[in-house]
C-alpha positions in Angstrom: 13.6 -24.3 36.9 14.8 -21.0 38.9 13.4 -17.7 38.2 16.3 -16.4 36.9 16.1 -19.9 34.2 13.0 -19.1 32.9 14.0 -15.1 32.0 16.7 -16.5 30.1 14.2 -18.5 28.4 11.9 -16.3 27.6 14.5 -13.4 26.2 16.4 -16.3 24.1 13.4 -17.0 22.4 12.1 -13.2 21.8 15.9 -12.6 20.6 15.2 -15.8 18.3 11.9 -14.5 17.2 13.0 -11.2 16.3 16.4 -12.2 14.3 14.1 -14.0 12.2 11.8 -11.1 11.9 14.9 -9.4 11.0 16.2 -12.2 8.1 12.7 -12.8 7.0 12.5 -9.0 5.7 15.3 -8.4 4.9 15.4 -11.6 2.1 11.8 -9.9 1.1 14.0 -6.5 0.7 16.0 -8.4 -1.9 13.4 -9.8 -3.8 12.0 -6.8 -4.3 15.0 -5.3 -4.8 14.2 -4.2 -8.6 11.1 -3.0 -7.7 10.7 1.2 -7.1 8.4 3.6 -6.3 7.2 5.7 -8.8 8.7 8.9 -7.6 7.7 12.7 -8.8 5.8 15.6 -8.8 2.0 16.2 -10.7 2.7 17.1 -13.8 1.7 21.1 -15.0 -1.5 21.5 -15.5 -3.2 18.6 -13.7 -6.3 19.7 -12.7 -7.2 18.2 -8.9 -10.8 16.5 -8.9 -10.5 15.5 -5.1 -8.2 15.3 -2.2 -8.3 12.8 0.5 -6.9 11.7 4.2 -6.1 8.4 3.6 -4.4 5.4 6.1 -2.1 3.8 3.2 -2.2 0.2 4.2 0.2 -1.6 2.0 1.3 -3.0 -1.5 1.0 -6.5 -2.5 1.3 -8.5 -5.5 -1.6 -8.3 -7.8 -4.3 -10.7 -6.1 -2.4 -11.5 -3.5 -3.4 -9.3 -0.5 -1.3 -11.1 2.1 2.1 -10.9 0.0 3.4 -7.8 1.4 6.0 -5.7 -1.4 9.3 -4.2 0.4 9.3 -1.4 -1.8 11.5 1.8 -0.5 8.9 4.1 0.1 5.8 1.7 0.1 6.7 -1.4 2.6 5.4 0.3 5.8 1.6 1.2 6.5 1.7 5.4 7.1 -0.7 8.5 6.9 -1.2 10.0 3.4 -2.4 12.7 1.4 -3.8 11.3 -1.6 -4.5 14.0 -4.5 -6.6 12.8 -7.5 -6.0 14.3 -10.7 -7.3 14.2 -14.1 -3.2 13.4 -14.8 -3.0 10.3 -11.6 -2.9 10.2 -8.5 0.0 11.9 -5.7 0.3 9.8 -2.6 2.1 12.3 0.1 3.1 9.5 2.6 4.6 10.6 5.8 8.1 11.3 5.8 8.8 10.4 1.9 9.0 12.5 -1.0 5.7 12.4 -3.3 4.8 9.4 -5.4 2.9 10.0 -8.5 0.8 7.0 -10.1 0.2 8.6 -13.8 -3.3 7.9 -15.4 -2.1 5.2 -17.7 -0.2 3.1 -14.8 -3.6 2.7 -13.4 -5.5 -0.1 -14.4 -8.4 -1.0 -12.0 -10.0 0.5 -8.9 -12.3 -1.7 -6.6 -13.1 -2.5 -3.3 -12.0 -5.0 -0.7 -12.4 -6.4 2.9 -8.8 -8.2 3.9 -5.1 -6.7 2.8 -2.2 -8.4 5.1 -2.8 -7.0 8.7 -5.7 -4.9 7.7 -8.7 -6.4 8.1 -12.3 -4.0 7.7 -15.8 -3.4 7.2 -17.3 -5.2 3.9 -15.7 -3.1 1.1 -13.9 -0.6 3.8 -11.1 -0.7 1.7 -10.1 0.7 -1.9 -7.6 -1.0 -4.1 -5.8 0.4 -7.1 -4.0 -2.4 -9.2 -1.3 -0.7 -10.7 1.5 -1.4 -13.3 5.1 -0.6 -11.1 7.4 -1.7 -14.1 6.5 -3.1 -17.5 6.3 -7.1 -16.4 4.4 -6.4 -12.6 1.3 -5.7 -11.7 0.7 -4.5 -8.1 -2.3 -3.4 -5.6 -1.9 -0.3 -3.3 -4.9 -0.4 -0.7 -6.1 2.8 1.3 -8.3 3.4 4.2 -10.1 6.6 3.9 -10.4 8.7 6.8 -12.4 11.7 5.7 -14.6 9.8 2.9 -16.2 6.4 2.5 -14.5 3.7 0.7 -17.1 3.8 -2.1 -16.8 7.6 -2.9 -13.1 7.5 -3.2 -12.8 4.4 -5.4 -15.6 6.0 -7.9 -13.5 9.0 -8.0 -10.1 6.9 -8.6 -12.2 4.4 -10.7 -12.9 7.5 -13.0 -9.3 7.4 -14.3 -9.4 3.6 -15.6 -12.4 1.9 -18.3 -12.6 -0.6 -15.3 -14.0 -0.6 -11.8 -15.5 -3.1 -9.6 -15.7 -4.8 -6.0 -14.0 -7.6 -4.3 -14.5 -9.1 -1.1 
């Protein structure tokens, strides 16, 4: 095979690869279709109990870590602000408006190793199962980057009756 043969090769298979790339997510963009974000601003007269850098790592389906949501605001891994309140908790994610996770959405805070490409220290990451709609249960997972895992899911874990650790 010539030189020239073998390019062609290679770029018809990385075309290939990335029009399935393509199809593949946007099937999952579907699927997920119903799913949104939760949204809006703190609500008056939260009171802030902490604020944290955080690397938002992704959503999943509840205890599924490698099942990846394509939710608009939450399908891509970005910087955050996260603010927690005695109300919820604000994620400020790059780029998007502010999502607000209100106290009684939350329903358990723990720690975990592995969530899809993210894989860390034992318990370097904190995961907050969440209710996104009446029928689905979902886990947000954050990498702190000015705390330890351990601080920041104690002071999440304080909004829910139940807290634990996962590897």
């Amino acid at each position: 095979m010539t030189r020239e043969g073998a390019l062609l090769v290679i770029v018809a298979v990385a075309l290939a690869l990335i029009g399935v790339a393509v199809w593949a997510w946007s099937r999952r963009r579907r699927r997920d279709s119903g799913l949104a974000a939760p949204v809006g601003e703190l609500p008056s007269g939260a009171k802030t109990l902490a604020e944290h850098e955080v690397l938002y790592v992704a959503t999943t389906r509840h205890d599924e870590p490698l099942e990846r949501l394509a939710i608009e605001g939450l399908g891509f891994r970005s910087r955050a602000d996260l603010t927690v309140t005695d109300a919820g908790v604000a994620l400020d994610l790059t780029g998007l408006p502010r999502l607000f996770l209100a106290r009684d959405r939350i329903l358990t805070v723990d720690q975990a190793t592995v969530a899809i490409d993210r894989v860390v220290e034992k318990d370097g990451l904190v995961r907050v199962a969440w209710q996104i709609d009446p029928d689905t249960l979902v886990d947000s997972y954050f990498r702190p980057q000015n705390s330890s895992a351990r601080v920041l899911a104690a002071q999440l874990g304080a909004l829910t009756t139940t807290t634990g650790t996962d590897s």
